[in-house]
HTML snippet that shows the backbone in 3Dmol.js (N, CA, C, O; Angstrom):
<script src="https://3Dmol.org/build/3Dmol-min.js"></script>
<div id="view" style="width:600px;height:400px;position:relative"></div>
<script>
const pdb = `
ATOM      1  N   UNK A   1      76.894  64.431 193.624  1.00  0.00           N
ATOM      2  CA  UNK A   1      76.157  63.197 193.438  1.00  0.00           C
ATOM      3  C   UNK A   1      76.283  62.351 194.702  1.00  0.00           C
ATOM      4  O   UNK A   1      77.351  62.175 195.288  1.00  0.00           O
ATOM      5  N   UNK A   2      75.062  61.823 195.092  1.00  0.00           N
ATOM      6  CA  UNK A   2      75.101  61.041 196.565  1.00  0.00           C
ATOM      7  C   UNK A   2      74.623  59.836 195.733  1.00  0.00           C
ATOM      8  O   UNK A   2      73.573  59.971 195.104  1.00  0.00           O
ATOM      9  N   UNK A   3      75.348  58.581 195.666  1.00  0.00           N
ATOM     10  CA  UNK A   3      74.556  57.677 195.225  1.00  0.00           C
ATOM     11  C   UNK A   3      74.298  56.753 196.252  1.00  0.00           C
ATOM     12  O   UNK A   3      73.624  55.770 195.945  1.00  0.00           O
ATOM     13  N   UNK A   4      74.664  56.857 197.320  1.00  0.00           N
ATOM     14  CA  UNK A   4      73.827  55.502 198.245  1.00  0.00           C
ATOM     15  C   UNK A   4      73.102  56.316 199.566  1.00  0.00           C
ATOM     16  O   UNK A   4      73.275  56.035 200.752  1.00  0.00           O
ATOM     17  N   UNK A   5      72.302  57.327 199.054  1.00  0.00           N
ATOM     18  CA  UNK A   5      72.061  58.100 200.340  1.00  0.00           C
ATOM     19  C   UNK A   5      70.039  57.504 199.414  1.00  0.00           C
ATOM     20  O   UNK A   5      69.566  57.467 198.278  1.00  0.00           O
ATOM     21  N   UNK A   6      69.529  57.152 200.970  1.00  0.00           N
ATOM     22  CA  UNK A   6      67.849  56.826 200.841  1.00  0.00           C
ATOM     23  C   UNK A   6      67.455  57.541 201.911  1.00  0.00           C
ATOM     24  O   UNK A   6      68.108  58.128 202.774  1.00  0.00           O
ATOM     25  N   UNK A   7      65.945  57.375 201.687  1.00  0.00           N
ATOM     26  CA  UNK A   7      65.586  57.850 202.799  1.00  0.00           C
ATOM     27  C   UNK A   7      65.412  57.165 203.705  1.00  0.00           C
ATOM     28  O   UNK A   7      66.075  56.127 203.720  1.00  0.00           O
ATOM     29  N   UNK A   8      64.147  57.513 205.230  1.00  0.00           N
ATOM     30  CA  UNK A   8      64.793  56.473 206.753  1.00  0.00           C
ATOM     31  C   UNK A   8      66.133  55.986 206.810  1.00  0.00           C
ATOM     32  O   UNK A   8      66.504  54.821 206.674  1.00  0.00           O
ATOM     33  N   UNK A   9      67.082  57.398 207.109  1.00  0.00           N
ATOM     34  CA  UNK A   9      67.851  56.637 207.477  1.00  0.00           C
ATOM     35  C   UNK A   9      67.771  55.701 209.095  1.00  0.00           C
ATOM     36  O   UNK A   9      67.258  56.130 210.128  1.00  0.00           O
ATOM     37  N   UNK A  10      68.344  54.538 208.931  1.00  0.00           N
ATOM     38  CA  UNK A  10      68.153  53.646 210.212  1.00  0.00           C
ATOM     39  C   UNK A  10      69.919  52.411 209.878  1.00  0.00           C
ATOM     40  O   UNK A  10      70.873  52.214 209.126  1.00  0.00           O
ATOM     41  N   UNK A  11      69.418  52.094 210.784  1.00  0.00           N
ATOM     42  CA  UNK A  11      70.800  51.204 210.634  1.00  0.00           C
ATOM     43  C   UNK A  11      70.245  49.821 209.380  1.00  0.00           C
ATOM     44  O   UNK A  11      71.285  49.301 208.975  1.00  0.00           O
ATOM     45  N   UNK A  12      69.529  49.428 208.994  1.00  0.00           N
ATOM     46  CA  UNK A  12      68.595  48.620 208.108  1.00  0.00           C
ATOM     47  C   UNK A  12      69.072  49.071 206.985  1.00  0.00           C
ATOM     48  O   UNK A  12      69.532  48.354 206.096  1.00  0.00           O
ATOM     49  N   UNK A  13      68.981  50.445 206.953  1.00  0.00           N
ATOM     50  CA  UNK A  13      68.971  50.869 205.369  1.00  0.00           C
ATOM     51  C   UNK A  13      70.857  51.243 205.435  1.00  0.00           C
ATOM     52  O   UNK A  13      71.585  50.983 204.477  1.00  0.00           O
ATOM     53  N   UNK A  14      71.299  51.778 206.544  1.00  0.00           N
ATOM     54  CA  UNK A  14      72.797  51.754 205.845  1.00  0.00           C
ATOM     55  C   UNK A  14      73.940  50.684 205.735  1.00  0.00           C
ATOM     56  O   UNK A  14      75.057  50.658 205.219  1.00  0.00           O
ATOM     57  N   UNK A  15      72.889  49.514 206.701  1.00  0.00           N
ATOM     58  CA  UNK A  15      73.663  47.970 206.131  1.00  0.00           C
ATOM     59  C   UNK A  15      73.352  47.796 204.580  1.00  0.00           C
ATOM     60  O   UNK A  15      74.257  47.383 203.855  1.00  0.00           O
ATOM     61  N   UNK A  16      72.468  48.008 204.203  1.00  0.00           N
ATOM     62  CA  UNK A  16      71.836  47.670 202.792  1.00  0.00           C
ATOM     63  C   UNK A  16      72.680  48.622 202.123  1.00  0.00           C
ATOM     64  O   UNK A  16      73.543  48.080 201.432  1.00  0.00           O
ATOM     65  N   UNK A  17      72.688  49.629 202.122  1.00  0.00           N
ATOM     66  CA  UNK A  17      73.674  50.631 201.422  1.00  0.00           C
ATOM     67  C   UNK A  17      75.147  50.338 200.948  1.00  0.00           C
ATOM     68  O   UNK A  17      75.800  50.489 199.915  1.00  0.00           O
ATOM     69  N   UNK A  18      75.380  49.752 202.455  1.00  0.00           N
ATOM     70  CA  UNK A  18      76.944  49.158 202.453  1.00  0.00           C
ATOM     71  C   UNK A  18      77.198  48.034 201.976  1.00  0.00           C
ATOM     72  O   UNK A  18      78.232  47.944 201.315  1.00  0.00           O
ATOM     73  N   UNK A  19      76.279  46.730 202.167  1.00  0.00           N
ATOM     74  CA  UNK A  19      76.539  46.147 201.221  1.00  0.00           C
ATOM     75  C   UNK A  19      76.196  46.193 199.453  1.00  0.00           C
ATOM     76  O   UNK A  19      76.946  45.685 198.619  1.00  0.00           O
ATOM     77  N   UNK A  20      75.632  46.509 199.310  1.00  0.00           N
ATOM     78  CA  UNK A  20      75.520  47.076 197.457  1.00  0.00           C
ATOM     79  C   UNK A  20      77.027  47.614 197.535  1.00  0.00           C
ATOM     80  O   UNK A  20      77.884  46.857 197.080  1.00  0.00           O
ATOM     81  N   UNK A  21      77.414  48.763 198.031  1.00  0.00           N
ATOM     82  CA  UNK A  21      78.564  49.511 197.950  1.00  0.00           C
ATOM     83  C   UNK A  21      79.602  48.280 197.472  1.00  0.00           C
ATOM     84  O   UNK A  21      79.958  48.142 196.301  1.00  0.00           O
ATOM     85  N   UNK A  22      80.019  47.426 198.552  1.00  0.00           N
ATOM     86  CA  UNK A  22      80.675  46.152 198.532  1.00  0.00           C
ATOM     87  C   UNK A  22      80.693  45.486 196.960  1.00  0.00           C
ATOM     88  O   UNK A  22      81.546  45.344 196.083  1.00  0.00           O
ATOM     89  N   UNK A  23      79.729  45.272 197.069  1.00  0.00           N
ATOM     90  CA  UNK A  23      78.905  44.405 195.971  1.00  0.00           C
ATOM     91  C   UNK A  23      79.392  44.919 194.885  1.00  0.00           C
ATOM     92  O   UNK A  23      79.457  44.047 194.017  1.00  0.00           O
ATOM     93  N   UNK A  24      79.847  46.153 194.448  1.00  0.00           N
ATOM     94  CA  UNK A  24      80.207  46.964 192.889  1.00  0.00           C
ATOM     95  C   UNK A  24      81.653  46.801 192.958  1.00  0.00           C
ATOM     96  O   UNK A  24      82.498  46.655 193.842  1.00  0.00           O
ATOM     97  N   UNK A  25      81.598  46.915 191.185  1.00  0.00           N
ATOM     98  CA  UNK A  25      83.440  46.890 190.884  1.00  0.00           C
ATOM     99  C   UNK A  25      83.407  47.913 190.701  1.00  0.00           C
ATOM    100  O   UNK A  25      82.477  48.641 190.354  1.00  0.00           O
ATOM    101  N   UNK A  26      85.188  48.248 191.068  1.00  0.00           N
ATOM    102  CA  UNK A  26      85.773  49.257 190.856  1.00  0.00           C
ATOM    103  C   UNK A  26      85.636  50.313 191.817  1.00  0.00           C
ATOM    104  O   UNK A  26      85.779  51.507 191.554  1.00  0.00           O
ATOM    105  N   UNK A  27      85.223  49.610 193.463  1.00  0.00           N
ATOM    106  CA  UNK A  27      85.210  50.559 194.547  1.00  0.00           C
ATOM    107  C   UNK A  27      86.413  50.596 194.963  1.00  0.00           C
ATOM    108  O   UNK A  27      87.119  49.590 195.038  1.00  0.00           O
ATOM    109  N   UNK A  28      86.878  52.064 195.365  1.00  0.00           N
ATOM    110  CA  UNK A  28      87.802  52.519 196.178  1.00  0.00           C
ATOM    111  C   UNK A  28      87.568  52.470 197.523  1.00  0.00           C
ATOM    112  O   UNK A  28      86.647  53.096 198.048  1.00  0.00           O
ATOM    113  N   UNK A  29      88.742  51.398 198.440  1.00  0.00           N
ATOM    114  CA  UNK A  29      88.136  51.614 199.842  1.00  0.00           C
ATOM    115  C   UNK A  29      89.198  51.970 200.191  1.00  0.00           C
ATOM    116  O   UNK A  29      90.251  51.763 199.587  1.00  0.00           O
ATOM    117  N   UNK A  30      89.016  52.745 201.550  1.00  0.00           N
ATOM    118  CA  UNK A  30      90.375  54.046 202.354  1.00  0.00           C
ATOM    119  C   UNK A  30      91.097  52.793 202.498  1.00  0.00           C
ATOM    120  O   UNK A  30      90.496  51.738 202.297  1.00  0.00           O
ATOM    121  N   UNK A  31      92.155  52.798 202.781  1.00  0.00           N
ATOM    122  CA  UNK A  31      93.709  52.099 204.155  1.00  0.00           C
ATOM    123  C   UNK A  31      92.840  52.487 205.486  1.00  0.00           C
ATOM    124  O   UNK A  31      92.171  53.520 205.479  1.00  0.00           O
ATOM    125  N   UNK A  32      92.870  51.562 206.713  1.00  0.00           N
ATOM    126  CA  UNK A  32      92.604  51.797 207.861  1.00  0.00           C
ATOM    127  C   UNK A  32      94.367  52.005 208.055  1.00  0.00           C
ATOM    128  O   UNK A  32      95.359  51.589 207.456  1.00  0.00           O
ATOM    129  N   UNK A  33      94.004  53.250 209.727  1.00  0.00           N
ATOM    130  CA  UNK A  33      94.636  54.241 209.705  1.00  0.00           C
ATOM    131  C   UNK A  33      95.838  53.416 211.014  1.00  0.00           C
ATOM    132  O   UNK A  33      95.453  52.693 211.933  1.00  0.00           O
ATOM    133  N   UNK A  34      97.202  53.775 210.743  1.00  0.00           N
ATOM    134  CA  UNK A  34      97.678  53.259 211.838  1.00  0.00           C
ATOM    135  C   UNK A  34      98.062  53.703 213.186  1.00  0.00           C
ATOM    136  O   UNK A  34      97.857  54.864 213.539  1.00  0.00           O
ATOM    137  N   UNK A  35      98.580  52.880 213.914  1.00  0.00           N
ATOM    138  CA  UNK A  35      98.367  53.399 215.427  1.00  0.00           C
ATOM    139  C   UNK A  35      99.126  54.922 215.660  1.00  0.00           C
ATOM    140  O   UNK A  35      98.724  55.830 216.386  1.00  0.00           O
ATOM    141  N   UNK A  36     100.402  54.898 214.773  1.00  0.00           N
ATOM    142  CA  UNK A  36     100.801  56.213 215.163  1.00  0.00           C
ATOM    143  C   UNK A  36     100.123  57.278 214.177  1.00  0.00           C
ATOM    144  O   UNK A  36     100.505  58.424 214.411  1.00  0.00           O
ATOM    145  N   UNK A  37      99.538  57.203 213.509  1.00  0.00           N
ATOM    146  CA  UNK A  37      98.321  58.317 212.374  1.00  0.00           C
ATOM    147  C   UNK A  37      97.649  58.551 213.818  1.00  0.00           C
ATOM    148  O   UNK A  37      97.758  59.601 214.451  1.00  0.00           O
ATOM    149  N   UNK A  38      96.908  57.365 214.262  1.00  0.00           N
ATOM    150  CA  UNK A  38      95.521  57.685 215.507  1.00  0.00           C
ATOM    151  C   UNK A  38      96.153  58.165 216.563  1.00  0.00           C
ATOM    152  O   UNK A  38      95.431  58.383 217.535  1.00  0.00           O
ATOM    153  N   UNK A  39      97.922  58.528 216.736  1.00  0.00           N
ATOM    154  CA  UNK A  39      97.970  58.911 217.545  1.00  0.00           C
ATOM    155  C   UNK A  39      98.299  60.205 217.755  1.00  0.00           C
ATOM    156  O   UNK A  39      97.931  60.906 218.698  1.00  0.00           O
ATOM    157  N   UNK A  40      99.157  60.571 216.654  1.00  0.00           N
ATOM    158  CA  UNK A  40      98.982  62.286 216.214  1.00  0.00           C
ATOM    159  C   UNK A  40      97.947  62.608 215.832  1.00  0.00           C
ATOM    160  O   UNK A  40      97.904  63.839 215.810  1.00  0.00           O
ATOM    161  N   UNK A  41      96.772  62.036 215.404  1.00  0.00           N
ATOM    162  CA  UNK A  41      95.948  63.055 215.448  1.00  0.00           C
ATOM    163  C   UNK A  41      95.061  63.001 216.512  1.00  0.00           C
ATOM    164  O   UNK A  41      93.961  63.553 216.471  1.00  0.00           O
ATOM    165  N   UNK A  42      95.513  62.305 217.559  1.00  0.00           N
ATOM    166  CA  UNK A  42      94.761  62.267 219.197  1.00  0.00           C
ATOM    167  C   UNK A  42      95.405  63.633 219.501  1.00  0.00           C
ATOM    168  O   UNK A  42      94.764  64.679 219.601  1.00  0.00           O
ATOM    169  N   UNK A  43      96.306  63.553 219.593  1.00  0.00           N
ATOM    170  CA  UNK A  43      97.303  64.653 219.853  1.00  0.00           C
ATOM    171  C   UNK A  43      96.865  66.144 219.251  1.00  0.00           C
ATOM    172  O   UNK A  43      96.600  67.060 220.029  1.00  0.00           O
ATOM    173  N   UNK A  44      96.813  66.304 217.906  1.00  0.00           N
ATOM    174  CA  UNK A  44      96.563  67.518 217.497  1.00  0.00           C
ATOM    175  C   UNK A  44      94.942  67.326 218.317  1.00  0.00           C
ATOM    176  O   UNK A  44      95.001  68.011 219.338  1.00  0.00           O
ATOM    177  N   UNK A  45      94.058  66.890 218.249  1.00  0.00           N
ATOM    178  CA  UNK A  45      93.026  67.078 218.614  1.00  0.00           C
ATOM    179  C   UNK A  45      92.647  67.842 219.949  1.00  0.00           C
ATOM    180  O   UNK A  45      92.210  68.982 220.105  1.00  0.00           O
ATOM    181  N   UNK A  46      92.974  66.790 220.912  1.00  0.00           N
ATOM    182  CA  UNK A  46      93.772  67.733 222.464  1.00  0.00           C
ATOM    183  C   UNK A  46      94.478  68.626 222.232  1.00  0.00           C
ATOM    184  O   UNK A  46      93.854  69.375 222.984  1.00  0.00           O
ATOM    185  N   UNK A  47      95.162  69.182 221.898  1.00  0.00           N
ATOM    186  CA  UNK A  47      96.195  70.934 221.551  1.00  0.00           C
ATOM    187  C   UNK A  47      94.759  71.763 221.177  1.00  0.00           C
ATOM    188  O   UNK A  47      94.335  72.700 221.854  1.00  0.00           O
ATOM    189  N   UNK A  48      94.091  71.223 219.949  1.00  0.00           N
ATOM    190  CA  UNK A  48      92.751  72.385 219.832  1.00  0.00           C
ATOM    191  C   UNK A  48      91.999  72.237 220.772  1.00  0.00           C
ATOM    192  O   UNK A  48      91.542  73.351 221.029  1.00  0.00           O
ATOM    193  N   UNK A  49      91.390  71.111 221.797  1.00  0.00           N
ATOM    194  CA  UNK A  49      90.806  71.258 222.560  1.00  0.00           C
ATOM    195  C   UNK A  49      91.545  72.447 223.874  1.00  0.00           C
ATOM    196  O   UNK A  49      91.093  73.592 223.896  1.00  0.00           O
ATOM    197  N   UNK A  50      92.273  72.186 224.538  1.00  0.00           N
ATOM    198  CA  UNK A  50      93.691  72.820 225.226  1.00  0.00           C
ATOM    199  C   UNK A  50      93.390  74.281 224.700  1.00  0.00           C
ATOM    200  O   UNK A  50      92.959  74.978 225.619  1.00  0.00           O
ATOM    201  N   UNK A  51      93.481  74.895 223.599  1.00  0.00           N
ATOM    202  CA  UNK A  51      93.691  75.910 223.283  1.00  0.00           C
ATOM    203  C   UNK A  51      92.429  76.507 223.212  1.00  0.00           C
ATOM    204  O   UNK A  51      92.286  77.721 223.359  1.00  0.00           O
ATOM    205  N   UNK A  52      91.286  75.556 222.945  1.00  0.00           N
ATOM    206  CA  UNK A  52      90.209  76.831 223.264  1.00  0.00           C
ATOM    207  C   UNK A  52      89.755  76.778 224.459  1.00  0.00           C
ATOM    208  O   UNK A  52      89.105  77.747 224.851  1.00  0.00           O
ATOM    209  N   UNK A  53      89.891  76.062 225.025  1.00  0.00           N
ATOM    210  CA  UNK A  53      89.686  76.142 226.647  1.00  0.00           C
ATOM    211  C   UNK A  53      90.310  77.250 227.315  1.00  0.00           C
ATOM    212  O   UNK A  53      89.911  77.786 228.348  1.00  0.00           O
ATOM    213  N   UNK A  54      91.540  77.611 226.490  1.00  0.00           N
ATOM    214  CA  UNK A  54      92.414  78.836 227.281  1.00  0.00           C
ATOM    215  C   UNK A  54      91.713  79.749 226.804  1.00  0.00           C
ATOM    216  O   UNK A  54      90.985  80.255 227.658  1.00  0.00           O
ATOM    217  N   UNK A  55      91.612  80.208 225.734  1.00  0.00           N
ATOM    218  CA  UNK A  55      90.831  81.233 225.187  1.00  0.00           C
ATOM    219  C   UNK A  55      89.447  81.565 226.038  1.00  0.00           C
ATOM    220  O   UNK A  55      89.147  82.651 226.534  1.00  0.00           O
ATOM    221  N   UNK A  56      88.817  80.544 226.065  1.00  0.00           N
ATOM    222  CA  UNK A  56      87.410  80.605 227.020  1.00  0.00           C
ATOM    223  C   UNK A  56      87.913  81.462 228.188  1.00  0.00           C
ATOM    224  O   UNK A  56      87.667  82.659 228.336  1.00  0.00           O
ATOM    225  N   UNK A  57      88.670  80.667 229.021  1.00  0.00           N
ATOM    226  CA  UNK A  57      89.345  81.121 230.019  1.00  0.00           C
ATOM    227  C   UNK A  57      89.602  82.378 230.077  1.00  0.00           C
ATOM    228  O   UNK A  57      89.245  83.040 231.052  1.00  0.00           O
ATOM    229  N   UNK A  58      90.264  82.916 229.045  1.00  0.00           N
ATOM    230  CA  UNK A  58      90.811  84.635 229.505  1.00  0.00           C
ATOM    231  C   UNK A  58      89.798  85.046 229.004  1.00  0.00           C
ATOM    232  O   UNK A  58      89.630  86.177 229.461  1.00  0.00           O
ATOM    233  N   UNK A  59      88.820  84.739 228.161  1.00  0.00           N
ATOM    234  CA  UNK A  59      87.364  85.873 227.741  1.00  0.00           C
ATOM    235  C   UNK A  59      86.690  85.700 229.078  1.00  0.00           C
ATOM    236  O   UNK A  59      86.212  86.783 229.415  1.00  0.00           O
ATOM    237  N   UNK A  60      86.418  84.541 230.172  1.00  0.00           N
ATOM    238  CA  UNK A  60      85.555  84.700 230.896  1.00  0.00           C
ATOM    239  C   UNK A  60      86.515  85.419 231.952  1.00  0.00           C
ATOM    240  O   UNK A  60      86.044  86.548 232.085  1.00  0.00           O
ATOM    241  N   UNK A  61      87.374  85.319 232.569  1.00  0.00           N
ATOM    242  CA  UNK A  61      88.121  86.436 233.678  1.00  0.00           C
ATOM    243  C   UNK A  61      88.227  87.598 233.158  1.00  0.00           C
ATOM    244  O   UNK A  61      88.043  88.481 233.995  1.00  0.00           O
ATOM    245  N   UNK A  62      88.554  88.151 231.628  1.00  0.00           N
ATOM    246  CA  UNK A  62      88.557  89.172 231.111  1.00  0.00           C
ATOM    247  C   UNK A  62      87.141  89.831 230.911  1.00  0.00           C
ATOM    248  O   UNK A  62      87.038  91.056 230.843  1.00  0.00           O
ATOM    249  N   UNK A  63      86.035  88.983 230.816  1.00  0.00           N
ATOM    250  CA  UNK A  63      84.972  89.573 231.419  1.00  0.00           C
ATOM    251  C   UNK A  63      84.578  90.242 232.997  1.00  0.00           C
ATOM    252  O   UNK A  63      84.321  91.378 233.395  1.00  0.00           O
ATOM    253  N   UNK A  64      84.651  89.309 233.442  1.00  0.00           N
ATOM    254  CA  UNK A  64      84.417  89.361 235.059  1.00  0.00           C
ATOM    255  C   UNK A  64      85.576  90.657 235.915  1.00  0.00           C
ATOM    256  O   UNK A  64      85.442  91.181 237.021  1.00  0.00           O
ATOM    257  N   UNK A  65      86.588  90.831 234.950  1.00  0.00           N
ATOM    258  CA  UNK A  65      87.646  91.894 235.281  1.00  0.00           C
ATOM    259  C   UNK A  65      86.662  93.260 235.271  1.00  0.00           C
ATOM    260  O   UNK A  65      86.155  94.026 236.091  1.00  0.00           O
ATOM    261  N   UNK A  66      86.719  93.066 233.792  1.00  0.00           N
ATOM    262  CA  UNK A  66      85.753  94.142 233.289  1.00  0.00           C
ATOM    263  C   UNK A  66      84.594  94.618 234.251  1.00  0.00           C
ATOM    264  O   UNK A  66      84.404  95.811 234.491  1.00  0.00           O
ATOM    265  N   UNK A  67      83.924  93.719 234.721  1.00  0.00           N
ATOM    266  CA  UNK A  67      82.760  93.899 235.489  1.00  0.00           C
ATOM    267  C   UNK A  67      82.866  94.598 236.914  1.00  0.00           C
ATOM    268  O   UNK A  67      81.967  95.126 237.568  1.00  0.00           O
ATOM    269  N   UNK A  68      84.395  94.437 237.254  1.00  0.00           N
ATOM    270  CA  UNK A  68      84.336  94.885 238.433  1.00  0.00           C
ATOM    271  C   UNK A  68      85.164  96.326 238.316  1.00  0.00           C
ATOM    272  O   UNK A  68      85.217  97.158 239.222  1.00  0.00           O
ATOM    273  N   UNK A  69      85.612  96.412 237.396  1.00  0.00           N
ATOM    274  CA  UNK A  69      86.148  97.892 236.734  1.00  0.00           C
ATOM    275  C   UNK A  69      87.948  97.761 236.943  1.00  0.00           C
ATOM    276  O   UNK A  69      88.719  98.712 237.071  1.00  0.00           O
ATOM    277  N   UNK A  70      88.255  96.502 236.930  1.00  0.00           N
ATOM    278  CA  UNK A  70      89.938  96.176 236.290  1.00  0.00           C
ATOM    279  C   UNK A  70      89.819  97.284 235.627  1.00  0.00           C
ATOM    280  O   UNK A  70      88.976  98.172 235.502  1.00  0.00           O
ATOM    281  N   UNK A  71      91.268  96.934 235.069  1.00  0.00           N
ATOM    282  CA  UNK A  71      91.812  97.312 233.617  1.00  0.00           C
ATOM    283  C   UNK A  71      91.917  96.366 232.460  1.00  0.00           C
ATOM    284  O   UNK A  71      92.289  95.248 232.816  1.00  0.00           O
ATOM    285  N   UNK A  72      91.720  96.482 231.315  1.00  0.00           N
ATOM    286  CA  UNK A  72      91.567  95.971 230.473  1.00  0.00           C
ATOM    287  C   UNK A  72      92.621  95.691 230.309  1.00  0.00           C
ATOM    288  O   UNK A  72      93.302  96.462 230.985  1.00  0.00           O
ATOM    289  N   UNK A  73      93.768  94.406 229.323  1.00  0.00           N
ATOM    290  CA  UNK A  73      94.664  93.784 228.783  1.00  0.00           C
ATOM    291  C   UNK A  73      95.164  94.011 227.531  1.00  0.00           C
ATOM    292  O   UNK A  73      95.224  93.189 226.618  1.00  0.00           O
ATOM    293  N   UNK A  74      95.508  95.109 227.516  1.00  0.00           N
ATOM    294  CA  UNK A  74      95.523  95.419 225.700  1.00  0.00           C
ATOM    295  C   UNK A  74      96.501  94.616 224.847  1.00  0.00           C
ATOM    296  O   UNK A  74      97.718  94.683 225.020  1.00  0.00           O
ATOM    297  N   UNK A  75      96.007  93.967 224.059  1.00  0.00           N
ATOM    298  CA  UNK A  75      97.210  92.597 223.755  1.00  0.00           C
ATOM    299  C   UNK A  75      97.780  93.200 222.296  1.00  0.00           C
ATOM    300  O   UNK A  75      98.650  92.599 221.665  1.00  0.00           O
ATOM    301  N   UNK A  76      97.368  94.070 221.978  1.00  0.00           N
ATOM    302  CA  UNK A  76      98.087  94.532 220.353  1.00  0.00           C
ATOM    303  C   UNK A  76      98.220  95.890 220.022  1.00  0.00           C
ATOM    304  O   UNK A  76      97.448  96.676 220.570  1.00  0.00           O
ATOM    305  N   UNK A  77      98.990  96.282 219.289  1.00  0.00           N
ATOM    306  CA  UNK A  77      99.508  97.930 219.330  1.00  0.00           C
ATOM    307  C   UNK A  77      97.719  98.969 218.848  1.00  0.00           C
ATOM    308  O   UNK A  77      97.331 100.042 219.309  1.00  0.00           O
ATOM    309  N   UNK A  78      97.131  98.171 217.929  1.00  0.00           N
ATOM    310  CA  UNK A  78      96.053  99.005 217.700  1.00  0.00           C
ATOM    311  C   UNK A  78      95.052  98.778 218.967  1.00  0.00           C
ATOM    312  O   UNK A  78      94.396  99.777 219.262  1.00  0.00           O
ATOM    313  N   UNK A  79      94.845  97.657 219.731  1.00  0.00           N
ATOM    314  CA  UNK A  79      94.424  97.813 221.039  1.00  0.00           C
ATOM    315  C   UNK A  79      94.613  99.004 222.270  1.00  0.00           C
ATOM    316  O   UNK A  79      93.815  99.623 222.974  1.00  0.00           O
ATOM    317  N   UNK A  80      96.073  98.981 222.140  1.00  0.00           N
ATOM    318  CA  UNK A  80      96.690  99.968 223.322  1.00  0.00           C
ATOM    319  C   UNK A  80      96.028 101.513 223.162  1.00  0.00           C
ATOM    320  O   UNK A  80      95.321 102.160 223.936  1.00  0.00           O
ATOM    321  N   UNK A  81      96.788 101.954 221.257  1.00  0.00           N
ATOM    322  CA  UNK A  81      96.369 103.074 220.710  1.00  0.00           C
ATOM    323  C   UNK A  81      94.637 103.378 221.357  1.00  0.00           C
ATOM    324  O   UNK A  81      94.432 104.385 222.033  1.00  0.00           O
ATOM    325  N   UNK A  82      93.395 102.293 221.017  1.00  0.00           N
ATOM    326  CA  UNK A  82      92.333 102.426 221.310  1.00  0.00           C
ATOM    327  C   UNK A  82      91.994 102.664 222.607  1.00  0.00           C
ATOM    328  O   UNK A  82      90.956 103.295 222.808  1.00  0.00           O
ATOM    329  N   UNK A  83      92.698 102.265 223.600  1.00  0.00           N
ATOM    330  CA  UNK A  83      92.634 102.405 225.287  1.00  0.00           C
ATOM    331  C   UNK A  83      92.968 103.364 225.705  1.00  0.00           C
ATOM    332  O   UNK A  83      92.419 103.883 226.677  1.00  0.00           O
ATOM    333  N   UNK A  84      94.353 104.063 224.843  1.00  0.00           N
ATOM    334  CA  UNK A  84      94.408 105.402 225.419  1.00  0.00           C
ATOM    335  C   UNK A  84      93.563 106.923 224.622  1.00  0.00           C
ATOM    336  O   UNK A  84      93.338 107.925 225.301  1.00  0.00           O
ATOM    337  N   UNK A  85      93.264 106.857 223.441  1.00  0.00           N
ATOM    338  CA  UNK A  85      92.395 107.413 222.996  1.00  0.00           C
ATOM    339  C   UNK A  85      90.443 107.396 223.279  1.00  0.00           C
ATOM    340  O   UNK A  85      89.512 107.911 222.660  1.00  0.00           O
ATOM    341  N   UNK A  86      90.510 106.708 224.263  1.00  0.00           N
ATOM    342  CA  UNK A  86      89.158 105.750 224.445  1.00  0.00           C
ATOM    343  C   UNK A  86      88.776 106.522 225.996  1.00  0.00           C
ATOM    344  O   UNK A  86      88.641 105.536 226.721  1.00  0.00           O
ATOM    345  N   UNK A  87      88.597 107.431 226.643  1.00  0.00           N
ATOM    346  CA  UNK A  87      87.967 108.289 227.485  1.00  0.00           C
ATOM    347  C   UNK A  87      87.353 107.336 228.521  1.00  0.00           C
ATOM    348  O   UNK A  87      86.372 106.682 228.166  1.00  0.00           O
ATOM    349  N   UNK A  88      87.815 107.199 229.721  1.00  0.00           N
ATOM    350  CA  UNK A  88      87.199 106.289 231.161  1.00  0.00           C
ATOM    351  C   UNK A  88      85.906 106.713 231.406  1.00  0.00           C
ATOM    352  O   UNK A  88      85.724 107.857 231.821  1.00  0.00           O
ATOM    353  N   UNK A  89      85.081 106.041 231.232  1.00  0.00           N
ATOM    354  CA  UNK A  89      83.592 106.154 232.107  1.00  0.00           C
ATOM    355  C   UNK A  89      83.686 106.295 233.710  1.00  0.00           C
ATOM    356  O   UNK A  89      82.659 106.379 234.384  1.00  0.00           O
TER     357      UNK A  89
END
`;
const viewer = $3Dmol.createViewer("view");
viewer.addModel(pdb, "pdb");
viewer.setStyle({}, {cartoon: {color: "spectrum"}});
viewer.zoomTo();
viewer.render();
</script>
């Protein structure tokens, strides 16, 4: 159930939205969040950013390896098994 969703949305209609919202009993409104909440989760946020950036990182050199006929990085035992059963072009 969406009860304050209209159509056009515009900023017009979700002031109007918000106040009705206001306007009713028996609304639940969140706690605003405090500085150290906003700051661990600044934190976790950057670590996932951080971490897929690394990931990017070794898929694009682990490409470009590839391309020039490296060796591949076998990072797990069923990887390795596949590399040496896996016949060089």
């Amino acid at each position: 159930m969406k009860p304050y969703v209209r159509r056009n949305k515009n900023d017009a209609a979700d002031a109007a939205a918000i106040c009705e919202a206001a306007g009713r009993l028996g609304q639940r409104f969140v706690p605003v969040r405090s500085i150290d909440n906003q700051a661990e989760l600044m934190r976790h946020r950057g670590r996932e950013l951080l971490s897929g950036q690394r990931t990017s990182l070794f898929n694009a050199l682990r490409g470009h390896m590839a391309e020039i006929g490296a060796g591949t990085w076998p990072r797990s035992a069923w990887s390795r098994r596949r590399a040496r059963n896996t016949p060089m072009s």
